[in-house]
C-alpha positions as CSV (number, residue, x, y, z in Angstrom):
1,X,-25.2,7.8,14.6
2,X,-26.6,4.6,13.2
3,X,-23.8,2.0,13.4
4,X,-22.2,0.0,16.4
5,X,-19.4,1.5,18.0
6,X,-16.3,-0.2,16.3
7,X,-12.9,0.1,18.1
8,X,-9.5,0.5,15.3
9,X,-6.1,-0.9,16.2
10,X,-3.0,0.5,14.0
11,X,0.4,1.2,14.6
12,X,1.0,4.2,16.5
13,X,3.3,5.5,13.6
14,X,0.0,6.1,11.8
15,X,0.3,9.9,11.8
16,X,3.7,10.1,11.7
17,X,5.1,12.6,8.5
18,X,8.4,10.9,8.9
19,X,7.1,7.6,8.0
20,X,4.5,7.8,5.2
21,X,2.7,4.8,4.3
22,X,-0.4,3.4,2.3
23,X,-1.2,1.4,5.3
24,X,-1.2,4.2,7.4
25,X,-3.6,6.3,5.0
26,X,-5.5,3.2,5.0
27,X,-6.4,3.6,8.5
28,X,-6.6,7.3,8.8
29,X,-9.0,7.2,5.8
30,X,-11.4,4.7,7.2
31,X,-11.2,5.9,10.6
32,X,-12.4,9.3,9.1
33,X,-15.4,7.4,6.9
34,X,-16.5,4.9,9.9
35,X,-16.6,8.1,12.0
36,X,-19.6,9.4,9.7
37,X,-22.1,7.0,10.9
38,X,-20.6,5.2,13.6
39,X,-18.3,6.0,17.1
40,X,-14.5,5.1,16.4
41,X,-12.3,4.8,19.3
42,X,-8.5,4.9,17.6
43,X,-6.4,2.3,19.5
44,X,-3.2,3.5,18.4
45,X,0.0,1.1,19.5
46,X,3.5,1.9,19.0
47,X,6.0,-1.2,18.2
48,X,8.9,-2.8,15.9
49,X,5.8,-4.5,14.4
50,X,5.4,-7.0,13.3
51,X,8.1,-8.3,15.6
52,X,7.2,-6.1,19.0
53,X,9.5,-5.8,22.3
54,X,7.8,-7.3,24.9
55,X,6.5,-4.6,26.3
56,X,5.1,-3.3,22.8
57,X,2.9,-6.4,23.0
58,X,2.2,-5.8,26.4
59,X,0.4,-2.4,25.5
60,X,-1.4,-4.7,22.7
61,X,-2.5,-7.1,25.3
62,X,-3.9,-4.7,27.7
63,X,-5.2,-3.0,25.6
64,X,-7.2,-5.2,24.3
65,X,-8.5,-7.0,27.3
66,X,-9.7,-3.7,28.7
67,X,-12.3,-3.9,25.7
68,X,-16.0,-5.0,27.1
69,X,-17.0,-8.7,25.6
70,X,-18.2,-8.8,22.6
71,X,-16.6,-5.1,21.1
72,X,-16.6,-5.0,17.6
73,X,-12.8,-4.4,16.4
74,X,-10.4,-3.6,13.4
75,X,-6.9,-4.6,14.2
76,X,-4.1,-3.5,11.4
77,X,-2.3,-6.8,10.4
78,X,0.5,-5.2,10.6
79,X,0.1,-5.0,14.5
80,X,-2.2,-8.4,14.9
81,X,-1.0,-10.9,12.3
82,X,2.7,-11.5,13.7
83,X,1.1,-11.6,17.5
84,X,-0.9,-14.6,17.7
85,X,-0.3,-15.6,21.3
86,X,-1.9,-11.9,21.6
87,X,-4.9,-11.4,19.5
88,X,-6.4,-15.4,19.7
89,X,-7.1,-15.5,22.7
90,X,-8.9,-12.4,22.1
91,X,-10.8,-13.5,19.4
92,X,-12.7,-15.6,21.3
93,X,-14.4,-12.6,23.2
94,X,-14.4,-10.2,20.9
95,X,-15.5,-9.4,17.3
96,X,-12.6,-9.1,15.4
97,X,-11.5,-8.3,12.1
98,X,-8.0,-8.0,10.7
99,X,-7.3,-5.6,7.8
100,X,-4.2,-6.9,5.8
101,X,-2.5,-4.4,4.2
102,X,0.6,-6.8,3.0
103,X,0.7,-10.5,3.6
104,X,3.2,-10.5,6.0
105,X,4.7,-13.7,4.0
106,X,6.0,-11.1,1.3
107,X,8.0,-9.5,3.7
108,X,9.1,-12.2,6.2
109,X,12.7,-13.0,5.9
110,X,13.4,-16.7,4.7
111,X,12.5,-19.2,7.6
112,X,11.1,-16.9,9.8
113,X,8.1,-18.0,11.6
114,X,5.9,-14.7,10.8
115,X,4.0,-16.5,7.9
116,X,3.1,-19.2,10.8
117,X,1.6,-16.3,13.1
118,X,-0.4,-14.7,10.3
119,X,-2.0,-18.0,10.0
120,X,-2.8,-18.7,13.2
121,X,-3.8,-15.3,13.5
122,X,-6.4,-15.1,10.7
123,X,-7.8,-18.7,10.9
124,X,-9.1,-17.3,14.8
125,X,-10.8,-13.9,14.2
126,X,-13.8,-13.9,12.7
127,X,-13.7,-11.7,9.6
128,X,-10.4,-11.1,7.3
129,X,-10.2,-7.6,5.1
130,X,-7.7,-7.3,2.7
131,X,-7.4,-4.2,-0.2
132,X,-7.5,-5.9,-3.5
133,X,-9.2,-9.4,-4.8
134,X,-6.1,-10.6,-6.1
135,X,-4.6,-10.6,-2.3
136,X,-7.9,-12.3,-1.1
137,X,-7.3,-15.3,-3.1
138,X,-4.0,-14.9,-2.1
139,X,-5.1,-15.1,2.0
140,X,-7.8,-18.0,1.4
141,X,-5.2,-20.2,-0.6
142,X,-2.2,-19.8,1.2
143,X,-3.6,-19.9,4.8
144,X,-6.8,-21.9,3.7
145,X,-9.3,-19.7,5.2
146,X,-13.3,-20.0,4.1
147,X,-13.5,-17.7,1.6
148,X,-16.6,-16.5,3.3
149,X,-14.5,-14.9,6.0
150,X,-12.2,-12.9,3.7
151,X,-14.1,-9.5,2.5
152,X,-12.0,-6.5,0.0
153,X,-12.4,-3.0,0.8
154,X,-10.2,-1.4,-1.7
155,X,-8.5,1.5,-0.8
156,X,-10.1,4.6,-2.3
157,X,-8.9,8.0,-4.4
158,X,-9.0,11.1,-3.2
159,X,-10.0,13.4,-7.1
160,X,-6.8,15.8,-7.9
161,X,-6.4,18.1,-10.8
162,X,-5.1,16.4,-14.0
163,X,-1.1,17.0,-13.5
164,X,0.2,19.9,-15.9
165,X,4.0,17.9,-15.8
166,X,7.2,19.4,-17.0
167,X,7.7,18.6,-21.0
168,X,5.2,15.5,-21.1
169,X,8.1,12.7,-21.4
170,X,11.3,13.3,-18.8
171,X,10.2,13.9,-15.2
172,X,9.9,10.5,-13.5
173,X,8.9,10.1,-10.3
174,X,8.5,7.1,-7.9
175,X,6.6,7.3,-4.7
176,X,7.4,4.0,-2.0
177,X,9.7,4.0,1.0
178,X,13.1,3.3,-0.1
179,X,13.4,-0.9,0.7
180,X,14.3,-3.9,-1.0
181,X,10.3,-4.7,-1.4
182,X,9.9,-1.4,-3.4
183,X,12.7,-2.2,-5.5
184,X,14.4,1.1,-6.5
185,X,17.7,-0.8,-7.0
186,X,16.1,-2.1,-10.0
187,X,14.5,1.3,-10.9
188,X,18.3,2.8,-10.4
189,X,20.3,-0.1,-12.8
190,X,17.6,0.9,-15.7
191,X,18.0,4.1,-15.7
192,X,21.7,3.7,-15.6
193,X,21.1,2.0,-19.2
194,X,19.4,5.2,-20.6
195,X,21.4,8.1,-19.7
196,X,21.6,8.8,-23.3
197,X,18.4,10.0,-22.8
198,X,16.9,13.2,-21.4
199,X,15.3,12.0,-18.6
200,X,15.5,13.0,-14.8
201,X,14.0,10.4,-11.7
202,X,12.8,11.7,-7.8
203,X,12.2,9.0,-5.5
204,X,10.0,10.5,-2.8
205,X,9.8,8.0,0.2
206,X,10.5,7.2,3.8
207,X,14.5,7.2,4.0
208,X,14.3,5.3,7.8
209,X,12.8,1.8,7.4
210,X,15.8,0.5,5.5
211,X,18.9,2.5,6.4
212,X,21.7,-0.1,5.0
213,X,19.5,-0.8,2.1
214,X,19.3,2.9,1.4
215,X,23.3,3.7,2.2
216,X,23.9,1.0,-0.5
217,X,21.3,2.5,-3.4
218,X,23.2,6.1,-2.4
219,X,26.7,4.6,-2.9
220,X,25.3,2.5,-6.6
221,X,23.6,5.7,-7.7
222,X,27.1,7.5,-6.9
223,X,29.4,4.9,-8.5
224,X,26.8,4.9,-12.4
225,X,27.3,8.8,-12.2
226,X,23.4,9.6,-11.7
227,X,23.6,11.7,-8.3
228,X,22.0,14.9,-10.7
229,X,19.8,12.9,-12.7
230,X,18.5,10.7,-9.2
231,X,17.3,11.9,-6.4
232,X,16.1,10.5,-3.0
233,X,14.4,13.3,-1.8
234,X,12.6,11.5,1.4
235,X,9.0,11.2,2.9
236,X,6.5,13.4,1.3
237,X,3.1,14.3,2.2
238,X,0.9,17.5,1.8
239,X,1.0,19.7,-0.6
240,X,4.7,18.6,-1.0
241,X,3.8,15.1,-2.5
242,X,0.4,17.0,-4.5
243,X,4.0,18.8,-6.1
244,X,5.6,15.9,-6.7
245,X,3.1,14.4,-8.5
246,X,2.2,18.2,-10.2
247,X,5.3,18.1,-11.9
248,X,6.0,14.0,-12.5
249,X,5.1,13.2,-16.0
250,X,5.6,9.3,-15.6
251,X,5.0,7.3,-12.3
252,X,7.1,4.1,-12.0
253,X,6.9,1.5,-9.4
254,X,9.5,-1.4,-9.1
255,X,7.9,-3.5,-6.6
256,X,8.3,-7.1,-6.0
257,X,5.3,-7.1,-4.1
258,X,2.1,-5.1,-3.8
259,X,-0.9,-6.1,-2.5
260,X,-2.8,-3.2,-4.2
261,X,-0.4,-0.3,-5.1
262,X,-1.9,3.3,-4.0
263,X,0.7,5.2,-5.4
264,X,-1.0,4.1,-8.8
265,X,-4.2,4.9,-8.6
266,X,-2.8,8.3,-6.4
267,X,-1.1,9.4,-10.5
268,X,-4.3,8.4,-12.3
269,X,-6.3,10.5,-10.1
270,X,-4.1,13.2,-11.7
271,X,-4.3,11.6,-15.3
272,X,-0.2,10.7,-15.1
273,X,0.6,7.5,-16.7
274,X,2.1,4.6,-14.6
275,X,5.0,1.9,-15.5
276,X,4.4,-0.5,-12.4
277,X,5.7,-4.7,-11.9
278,X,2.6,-6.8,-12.6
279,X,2.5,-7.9,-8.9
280,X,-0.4,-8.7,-6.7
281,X,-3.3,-6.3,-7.0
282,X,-1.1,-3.8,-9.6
283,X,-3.4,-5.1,-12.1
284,X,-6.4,-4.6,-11.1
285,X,-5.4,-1.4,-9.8
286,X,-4.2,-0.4,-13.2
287,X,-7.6,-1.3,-15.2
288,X,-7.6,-1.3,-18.5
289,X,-9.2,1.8,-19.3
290,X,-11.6,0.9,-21.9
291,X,-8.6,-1.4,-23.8
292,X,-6.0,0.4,-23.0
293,X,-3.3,0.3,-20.5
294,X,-2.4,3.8,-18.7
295,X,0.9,2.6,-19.0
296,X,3.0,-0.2,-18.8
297,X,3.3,-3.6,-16.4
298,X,6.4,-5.2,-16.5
299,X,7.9,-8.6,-14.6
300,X,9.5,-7.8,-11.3
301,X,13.4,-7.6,-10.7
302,X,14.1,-7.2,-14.5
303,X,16.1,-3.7,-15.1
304,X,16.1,-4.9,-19.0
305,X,12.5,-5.3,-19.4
306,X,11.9,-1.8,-17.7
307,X,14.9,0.1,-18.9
308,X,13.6,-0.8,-23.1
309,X,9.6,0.1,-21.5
310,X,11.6,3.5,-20.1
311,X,13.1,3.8,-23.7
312,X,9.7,3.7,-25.8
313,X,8.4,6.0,-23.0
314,X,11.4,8.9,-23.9
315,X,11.4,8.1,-27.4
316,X,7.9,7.4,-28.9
317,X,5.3,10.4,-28.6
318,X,2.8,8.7,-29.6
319,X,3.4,5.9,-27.1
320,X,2.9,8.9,-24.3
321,X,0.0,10.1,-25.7
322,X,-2.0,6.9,-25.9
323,X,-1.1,6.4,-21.9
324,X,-1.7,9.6,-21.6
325,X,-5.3,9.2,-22.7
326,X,-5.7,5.7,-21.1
327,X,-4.8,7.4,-18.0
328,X,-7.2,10.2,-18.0
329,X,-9.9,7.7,-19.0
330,X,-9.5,5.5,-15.6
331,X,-8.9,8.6,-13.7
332,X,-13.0,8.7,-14.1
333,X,-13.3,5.3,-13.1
334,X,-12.2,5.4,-9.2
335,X,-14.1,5.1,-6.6
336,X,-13.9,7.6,-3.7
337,X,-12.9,6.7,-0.2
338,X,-16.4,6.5,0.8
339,X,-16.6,3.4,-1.0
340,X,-14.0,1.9,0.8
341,X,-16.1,3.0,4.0
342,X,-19.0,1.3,3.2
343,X,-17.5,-2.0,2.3
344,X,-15.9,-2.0,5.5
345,X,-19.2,-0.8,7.5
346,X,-20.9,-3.8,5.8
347,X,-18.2,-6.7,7.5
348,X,-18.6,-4.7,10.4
349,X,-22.6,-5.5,10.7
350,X,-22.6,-8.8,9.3
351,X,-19.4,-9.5,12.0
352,X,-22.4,-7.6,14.4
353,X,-25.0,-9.9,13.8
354,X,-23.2,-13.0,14.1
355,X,-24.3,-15.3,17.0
356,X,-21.5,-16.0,19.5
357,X,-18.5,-14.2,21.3
C-alpha cells in the first residue's frame, strides 16, 4: 500500500439496514476505495448526533485522543461539526478533515446553537470536504472559511441496468427517510390533486428518524383517501431498493434541502427520469444531458408547481420520452466511486504534506 494510513470517524449507525442513508454510503463507499491503496482504521461511534449524551461524546473524545500525534483523519460532520469543545482541541494535534454531508444549518432547529458549532468546528481542522460545489460555496460563505481549505469529492454511481419500469408513465417512487427535510408532505398534497389520474407513489425510506412527523403523513394520506395509491413501505436496501427502482418509472424528490441528492443520480444510473426541488447540489447532480433535463426541477414546498410537473408527466408521452432520453444520456456521464476515492486520497496527501501538527 502506497498511501498514509488515514483513520475514518462516522456514526456507528453506518451499517445499520434500519436506518439507510446517503451519508452512510458515503462512508462505507470511501472506506472501501481508501482501503485500495491505503490502511483504514473505521472509527465507528454511536450517538443522538449531532446532539450526543455525554457519554456519546465521551467515546468521541477518547477516542480520539488515543490517536498518535499527527494521525491523518476523516471525521463525518455529522459526528464532528455539532462537537466543537471535542474535535478543536484535537485539531491542533492531529490532521483532520471533516466530510460534510449536510450543513448542519439546514437541519438545526430555529435558534439552536448547532450552526455556531459547525463553525467553530470547520474554521479549526485543517481541510473541509463536502459532496457537491454548490455546498462548498455554501461552507466558505456562510462560515467564511479560505476557500483553499474546502475540497468536493462527489459522491459516486455505482452502473445498474437501465430500469424496464411498469407502463413507462404511472409507478412513482421516492427514495429519502420520511422527515420534514425530505418533504413527502408536499409530495402527498400533489398527488392528492391528481387522483384523476392513473398513477400509483412508494415512498421507500427510514420510518424511525421522524416518528410524529411520519404518524402525521399516515393520518393526511388516510384523511385524502390515498392509503392504495401511497405507500410508505420503509428502509430499503439490497436487492430490495435495486426492485424498487426496477419497477419505478419516475423518481421524485421533495426536498427542501440537499446538499447533493444520491437518490438522483442512483435513477439515472438506471436511465429513470427524476422530478427533484432545485435545492443545493440537485442541479448539478441533475446535469443537463447534452440540453436536456432528465426531468424536471421545481421550487421547494410548492405542491402546485409539482402537482401540474406530475400532470404533463401522466399525460404527455412525448414529455416522458424526451426525459426518458435525457436520462439515459447522463446515465453515461457519471463517474464511478473510484472517483470519489481519489479526490478524497488527494486532500488526504496535500493534508499529509502540510508542515505543522
Amino acid at each position: 500500500m502506497s498511501g498514509a494510513p488515514v483513520h475514518v470517524v462516522m456514526p456507528g449507525d453506518v451499517d445499520d439496514p434500519a436506518v439507510p442513508s446517503g451519508g452512510n454510503t458515503y462512508d462505507r463507499r470511501v472506506c472501501q476505495g481508501l482501503a485500495v491503496d491505503r490502511p483504514v482504521h473505521e472509527i465507528a461511534v454511536r450517538g443522538a448526533w449531532p446532539r450526543p449524551r455525554d457519554a456519546e461524546r465521551e467515546e468521541l473524545a477518547r477516542s480520539l485522543a488515543a490517536l498518535p500525534d499527527g494521525s491523518l483523519v476523516i471525521a463525518d460532520g455529522l459526528v464532528a461539526c455539532g462537537v466543537p469543545e471535542v474535535v478543536v482541541p484535537q485539531a491542533r494535534r492531529l490532521r483532520l478533515a471533516v466530510l460534510v454531508h449536510m450543513p448542519l444549518a439546514d437541519e438545526a432547529e430555529p435558534g439552536g446553537d448547532l450552526d455556531a458549532r459547525e463553525r467553530r468546528t470547520l474554521t479549526a481542522v485543517g481541510a473541509v470536504v463536502t459532496t457537491s460545489r454548490w455546498s462548498a460555496r455554501r461552507l466558505v460563505a456562510h462560515h467564511g472559511l479560505d476557500a483553499g481549505r474546502v475540497h468536493v469529492a462527489a459522491p459516486g454511481t455505482d452502473p445498474a441496468p437501465t430500469a424496464p419500469g411498469t407502463d413507462g408513465a404511472s409507478q412513482l417512487l421516492c427514495v429519502a427517510s420520511v422527515t420534514p427535510l425530505k418533504s413527502q408532505d408536499v409530495l402527498v398534497e400533489a398527488l392528492a390533486t391528481i387522483t384523476d389520474l392513473a398513477w400509483n407513489c412508494v415512498c421507500a425510506g427510514a420510518l424511525s428518524r421522524a416518528p410524529a412527523y411520519v404518524a402525521r403523513l399516515r393520518r393526511r394520506i388516510a384523511r385524502l383517501g390515498l392509503d392504495e395509491r401511497v405507500r410508505l413501505i420503509g428502509p430499503q436496501t439490497g436487492e430490495r431498493l435495486a426492485s424498487a427502482y426496477a419497477g419505478a418509472d419516475l423518481v421524485v424528490l421533495a426536498s427542501r434541502a440537499e446538499t447533493y441528492g444520491m437518490v438522483v443520480t442512483e435513477a439515472l444510473a438506471r436511465g429513470i427520469p427524476v422530478m427533484a426541488t432545485a435545492v443545493g447540489g440537485v442541479p448539478e447532480t441533475v446535469g443537463d444531458a447534452g440540453g436536456d433535463l432528465p426531468g424536471v426541477l421545481l421550487p421547494p414546498g410548492d405542491p402546485s408547481a409539482l402537482a401540474e410537473a406530475l400532470r404533463r408527466w401522466l399525460g404527455e408521452p412525448g414529455t416522458r420520452d424526451r426525459f426518458r432520453a435525457a436520462a439515459r444520456r447522463r446515465r453515461e456521464e457519471l463517474d464511478g466511486w473510484e472517483t470519489t476515492s481519489r479526490a478524497l486520497s488527494g486532500v488526504l496527501e496535500r493534508l499529509r504534506r502540510e508542515p505543522g501538527a
